[in-house]
TORKEPA-888570 format. One record per residue (C-alpha): residue number from 1; x, z, y; residue in one letter. Coordinates in pm, whole numbers, plus 50000, padded with zeros to 5 digits. Layout:
BEGIN
SITE num  east    up north residu
SITE NUM     X     Z     Y      A
...
END
This chain:
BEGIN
SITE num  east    up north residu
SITE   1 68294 86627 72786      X
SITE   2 68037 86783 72572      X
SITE   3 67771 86596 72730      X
SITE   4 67944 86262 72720      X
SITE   5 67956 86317 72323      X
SITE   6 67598 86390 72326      X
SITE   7 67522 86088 72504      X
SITE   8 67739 85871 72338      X
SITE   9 67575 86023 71988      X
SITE  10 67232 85948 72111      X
SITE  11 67342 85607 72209      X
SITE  12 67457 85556 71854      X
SITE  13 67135 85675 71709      X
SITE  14 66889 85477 71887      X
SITE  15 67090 85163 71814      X
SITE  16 67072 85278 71446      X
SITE  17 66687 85308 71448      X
SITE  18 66690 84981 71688      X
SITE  19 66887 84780 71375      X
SITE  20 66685 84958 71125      X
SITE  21 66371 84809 71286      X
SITE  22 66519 84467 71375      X
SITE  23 66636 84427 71041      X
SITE  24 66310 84503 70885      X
SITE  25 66158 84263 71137      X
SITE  26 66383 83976 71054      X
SITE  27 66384 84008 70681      X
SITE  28 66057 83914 70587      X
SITE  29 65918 83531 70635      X
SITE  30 65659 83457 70855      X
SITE  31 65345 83393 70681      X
SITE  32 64978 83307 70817      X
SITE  33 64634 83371 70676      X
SITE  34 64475 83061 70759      X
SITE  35 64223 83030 71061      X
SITE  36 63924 82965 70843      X
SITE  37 64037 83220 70576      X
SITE  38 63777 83466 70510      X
SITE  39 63823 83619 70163      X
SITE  40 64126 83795 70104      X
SITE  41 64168 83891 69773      X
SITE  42 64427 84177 69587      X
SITE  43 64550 84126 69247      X
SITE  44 64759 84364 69079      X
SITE  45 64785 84670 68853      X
SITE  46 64688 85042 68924      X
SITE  47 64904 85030 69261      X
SITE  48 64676 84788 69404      X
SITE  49 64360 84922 69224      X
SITE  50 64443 85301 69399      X
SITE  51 64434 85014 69706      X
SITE  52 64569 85316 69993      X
SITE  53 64805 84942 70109      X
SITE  54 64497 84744 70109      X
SITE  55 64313 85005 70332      X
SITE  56 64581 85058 70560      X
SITE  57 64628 84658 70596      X
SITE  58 64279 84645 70676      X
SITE  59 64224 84896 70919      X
SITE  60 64516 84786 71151      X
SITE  61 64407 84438 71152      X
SITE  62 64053 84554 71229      X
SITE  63 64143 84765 71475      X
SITE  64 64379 84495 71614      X
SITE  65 64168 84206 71597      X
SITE  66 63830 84286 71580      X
SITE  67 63712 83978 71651      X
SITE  68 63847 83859 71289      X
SITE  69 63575 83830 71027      X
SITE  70 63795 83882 70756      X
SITE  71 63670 84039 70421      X
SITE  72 63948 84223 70207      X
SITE  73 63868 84277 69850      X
SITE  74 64089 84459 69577      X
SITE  75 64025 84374 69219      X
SITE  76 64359 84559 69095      X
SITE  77 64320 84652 68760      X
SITE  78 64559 84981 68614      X
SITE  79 64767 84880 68363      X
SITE  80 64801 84511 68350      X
SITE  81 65009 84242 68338      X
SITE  82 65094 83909 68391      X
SITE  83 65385 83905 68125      X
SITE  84 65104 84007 67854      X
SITE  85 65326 84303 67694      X
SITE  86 65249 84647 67590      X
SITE  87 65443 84914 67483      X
SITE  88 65366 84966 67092      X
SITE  89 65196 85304 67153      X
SITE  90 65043 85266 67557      X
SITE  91 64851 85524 67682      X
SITE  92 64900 85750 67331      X
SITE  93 64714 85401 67107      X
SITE  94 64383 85440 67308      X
SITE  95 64433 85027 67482      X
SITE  96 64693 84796 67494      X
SITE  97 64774 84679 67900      X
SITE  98 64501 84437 67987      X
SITE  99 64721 84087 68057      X
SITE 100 64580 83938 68318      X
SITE 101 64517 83597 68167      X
SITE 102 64165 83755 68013      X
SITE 103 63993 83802 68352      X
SITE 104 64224 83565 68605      X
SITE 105 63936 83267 68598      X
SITE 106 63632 83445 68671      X
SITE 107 63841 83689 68940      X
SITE 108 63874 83319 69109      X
SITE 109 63537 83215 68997      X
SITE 110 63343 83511 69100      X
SITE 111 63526 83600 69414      X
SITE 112 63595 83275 69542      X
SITE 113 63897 83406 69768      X
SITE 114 64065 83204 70056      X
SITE 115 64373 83399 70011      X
SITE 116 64533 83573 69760      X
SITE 117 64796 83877 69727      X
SITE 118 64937 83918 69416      X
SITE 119 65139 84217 69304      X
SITE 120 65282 84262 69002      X
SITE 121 65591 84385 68812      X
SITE 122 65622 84716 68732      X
SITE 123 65450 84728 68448      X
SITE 124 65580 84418 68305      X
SITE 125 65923 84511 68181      X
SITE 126 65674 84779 67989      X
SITE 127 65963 85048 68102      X
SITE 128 66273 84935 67870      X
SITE 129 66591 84830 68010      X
SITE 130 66663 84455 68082      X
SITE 131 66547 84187 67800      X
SITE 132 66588 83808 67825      X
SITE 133 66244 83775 67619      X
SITE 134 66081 84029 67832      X
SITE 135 66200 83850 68201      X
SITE 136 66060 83542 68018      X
SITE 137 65668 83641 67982      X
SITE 138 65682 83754 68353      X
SITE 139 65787 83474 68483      X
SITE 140 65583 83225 68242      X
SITE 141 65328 83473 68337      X
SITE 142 65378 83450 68746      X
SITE 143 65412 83086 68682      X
SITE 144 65074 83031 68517      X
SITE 145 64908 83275 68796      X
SITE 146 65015 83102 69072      X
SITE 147 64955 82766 68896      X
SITE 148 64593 82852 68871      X
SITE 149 64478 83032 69193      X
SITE 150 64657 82740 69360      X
SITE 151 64407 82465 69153      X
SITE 152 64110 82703 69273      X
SITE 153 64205 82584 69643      X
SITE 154 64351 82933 69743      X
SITE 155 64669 83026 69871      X
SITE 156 64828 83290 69715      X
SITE 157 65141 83528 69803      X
SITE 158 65342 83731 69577      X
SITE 159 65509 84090 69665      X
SITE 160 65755 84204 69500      X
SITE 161 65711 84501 69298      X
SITE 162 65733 84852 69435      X
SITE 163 66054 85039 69371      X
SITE 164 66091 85242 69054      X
SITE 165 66212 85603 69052      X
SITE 166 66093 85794 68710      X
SITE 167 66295 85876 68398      X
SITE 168 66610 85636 68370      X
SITE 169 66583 85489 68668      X
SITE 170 66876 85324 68692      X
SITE 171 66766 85133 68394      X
SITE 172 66423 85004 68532      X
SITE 173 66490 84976 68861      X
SITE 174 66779 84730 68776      X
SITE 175 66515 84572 68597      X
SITE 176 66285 84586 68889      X
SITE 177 66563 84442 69082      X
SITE 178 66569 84116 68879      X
SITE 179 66236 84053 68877      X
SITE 180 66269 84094 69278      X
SITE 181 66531 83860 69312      X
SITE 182 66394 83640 69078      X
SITE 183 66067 83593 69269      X
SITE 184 66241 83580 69615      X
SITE 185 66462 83284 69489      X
SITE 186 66140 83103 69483      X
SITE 187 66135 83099 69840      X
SITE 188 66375 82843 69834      X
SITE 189 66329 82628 69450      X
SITE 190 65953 82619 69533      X
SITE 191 65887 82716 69885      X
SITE 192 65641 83026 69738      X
SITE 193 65531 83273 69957      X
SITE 194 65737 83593 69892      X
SITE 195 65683 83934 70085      X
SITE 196 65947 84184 69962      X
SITE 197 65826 84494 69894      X
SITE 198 66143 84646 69634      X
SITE 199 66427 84603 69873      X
SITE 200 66293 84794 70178      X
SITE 201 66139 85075 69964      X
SITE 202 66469 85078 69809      X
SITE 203 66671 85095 70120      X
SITE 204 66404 85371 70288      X
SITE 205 66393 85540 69963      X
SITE 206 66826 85608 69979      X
SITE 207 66789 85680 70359      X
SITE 208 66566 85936 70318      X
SITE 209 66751 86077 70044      X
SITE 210 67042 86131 70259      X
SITE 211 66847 86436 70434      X
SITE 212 66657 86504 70139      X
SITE 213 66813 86420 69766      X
SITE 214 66424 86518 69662      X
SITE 215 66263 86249 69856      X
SITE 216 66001 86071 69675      X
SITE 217 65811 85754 69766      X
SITE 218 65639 85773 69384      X
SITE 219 65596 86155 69210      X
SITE 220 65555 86015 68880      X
SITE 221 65820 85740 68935      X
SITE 222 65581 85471 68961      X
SITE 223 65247 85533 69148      X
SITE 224 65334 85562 69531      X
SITE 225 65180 85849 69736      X
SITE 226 65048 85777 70136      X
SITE 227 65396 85737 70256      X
SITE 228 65485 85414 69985      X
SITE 229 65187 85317 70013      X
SITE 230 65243 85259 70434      X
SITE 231 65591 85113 70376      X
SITE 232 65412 84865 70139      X
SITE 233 65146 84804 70380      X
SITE 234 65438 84767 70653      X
SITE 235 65605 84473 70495      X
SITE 236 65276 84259 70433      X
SITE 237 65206 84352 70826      X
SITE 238 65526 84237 70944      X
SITE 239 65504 83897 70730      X
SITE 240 65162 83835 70901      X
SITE 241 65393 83873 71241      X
SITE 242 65295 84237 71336      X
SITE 243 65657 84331 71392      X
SITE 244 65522 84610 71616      X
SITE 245 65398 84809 71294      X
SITE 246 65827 84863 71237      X
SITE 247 65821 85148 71460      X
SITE 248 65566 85325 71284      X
SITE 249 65606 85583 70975      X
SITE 250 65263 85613 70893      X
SITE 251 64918 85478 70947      X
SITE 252 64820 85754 71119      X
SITE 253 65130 85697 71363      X
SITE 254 65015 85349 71370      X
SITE 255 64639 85418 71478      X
SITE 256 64648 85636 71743      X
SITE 257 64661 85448 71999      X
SITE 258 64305 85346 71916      X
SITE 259 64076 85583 72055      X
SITE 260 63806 85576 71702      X
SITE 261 64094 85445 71485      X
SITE 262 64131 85755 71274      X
SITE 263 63720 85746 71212      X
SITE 264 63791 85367 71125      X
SITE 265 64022 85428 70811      X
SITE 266 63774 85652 70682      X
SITE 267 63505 85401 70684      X
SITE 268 63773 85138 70536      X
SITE 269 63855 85389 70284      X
SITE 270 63490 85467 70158      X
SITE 271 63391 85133 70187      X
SITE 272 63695 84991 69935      X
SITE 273 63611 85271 69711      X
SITE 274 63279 85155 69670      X
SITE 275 63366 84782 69665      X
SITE 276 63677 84776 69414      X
SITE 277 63466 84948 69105      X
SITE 278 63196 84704 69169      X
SITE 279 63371 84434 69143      X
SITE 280 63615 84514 68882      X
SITE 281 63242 84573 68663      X
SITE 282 63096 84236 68790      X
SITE 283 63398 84032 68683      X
SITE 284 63435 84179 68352      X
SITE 285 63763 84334 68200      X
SITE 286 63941 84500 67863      X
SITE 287 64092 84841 67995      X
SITE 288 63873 85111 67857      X
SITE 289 63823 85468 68080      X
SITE 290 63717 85266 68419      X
SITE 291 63447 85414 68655      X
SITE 292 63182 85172 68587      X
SITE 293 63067 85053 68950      X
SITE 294 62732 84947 69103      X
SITE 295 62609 84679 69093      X
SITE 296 62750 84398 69331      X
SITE 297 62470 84365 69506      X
SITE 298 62407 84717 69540      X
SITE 299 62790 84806 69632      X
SITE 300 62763 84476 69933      X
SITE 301 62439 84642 70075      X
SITE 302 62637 84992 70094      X
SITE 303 62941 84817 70218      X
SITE 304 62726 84613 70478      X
SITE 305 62598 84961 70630      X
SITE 306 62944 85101 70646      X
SITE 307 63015 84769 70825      X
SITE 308 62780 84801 71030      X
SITE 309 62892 85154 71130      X
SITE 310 63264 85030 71186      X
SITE 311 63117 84767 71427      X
SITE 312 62899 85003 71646      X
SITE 313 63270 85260 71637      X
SITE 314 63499 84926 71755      X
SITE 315 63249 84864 72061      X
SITE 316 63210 85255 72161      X
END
């Protein structure tokens, strides 16, 4: 009897995991990066600029497909916005957030991207509850964005923001929760490109708590630490049809089964680092207390080498 209670338990489990996983599967769209794609370009704020998502997008695709000549490059700048609002006092009066619309044309002009991941939100509803005004500016600013990396002849994708869990967060996260919704509708009005980040860190985030009412995905409410960062990466993976990366709950989990796949992250890793402050120098921007980078030249002849490296690892 005992036994048979077990096994029926287990039973029940598994098929809980198996529709967790499904359901992640099934609820993002399919989207391609296009065969002659090259460039793949990151906008955002200081989530994308700490770029862990980027890295961990990178290194499974590598390690998938390394074949693929694909060059990812992060230009996420802390702070910003597309909605061009700042709280009256930001960062105790030393900058206002940078709004996007200052550096936007020679990001495209400079990078010349194929492809382009956009991620923003968080920042724009500047951390007050919900205002008409407020929703406005993001989405005149989202509209504007994807207006102009689409007449630069790239395609661009929009996540939606990460979940919010610092002070009030009822309050923001409804917030967040609009602007979600909001962009996902134009799925359907516009036929946009839409990978949902909010819902499924939501969803994780109150599963989690169930064991643990401390779990975090984001310490300071906003910034998330390796395991956000994976369940972001997760949801741009299974849009690009890796449904396989469901089953995984980290990259490390996710990597093993490549015998030099650890080694490859690292080189990933340092070779982002390098790339991201370059480039954020070479294109120019307003936020003050950035590491200035190298040159761009100088940063592509380090990355090149640490290329290089990753090549010689993939054929060992």
């Amino acid at each position: 009897m005992i036994n048979s209670i077990f096994f029926m338990a287990k039973k029940s489990f598994i098929g809980f995991i198996l529709f967790f996983v499904l359901f992640q599967v099934k609820s993002q769209e399919t989207i391609k990066i296009p065969e002659k794609a090259n460039k793949i370009l990151f906008l955002g704020n200081s989530i994308t600029y700490s770029g862990q998502y980027i890295s961990y997008i990178e290194t499974y695709l590598t390690l998938k497909y390394p074949e693929k000549k694909l060059e990812f490059i992060n230009v996420g700048l802390p702070s910003e916005t597309v909605s061009g609002l700042s709280e009256h006092n930001h960062a105790q009066g030393k900058f206002p957030r940078p709004d996007l619309k200052e550096r936007l044309h020679r990001v495209l002009s400079k990078a010349k991207p194929d492809f382009v991941f956009a991620n923003y939100g968080i920042n724009d509803g500047i951390y007050l509850p919900f205002d008409n005004e407020r929703f406005k500016k993001f989405k005149d600013g989202i509209l504007w964005m994807h207006n102009e990396v689409a007449k630069s002849g790239a395609e661009i994708v929009h996540l939606t923001p990460p979940v919010y869990d610092g002070p009030n967060t009822a309050v923001y996260d409804n917030v967040m929760d609009i602007y979600s919704h909001w962009l996902l509708s134009k799925r359907y009005t516009d036929e946009w490109k839409i990978i949902d980040i909010h819902s499924p860190m939501k969803g994780q985030l109150q599963k989690e708590r169930v064991q643990n009412p401390k779990f975090t995905f984001a310490p300071d409410g906003v910034h998330p630490n390796k395991e956000g960062h994976w369940v972001m990466a997760q949801q741009v993976l299974l849009s690009l049809g890796e449904n396989t990366s469901a089953q995984f709950n980290s990259i490390e989990e996710a990597i093993t089964e490549f015998e030099n796949g650890k080694k490859a992250l690292e080189l990933i890793e340092k070779r982002q680092a390098i790339n991201k402050d370059a480039w954020l120098s070479a294109i120019g921007h307003e936020r003050t207390g950035m590491t200035e980078g190298m040159s761009l030249k100088e940063a592509q002849l380090k990355s090149k080498k640490l290329k290089k490296q990753l090549t010689m690892l993939l054929n060992q």
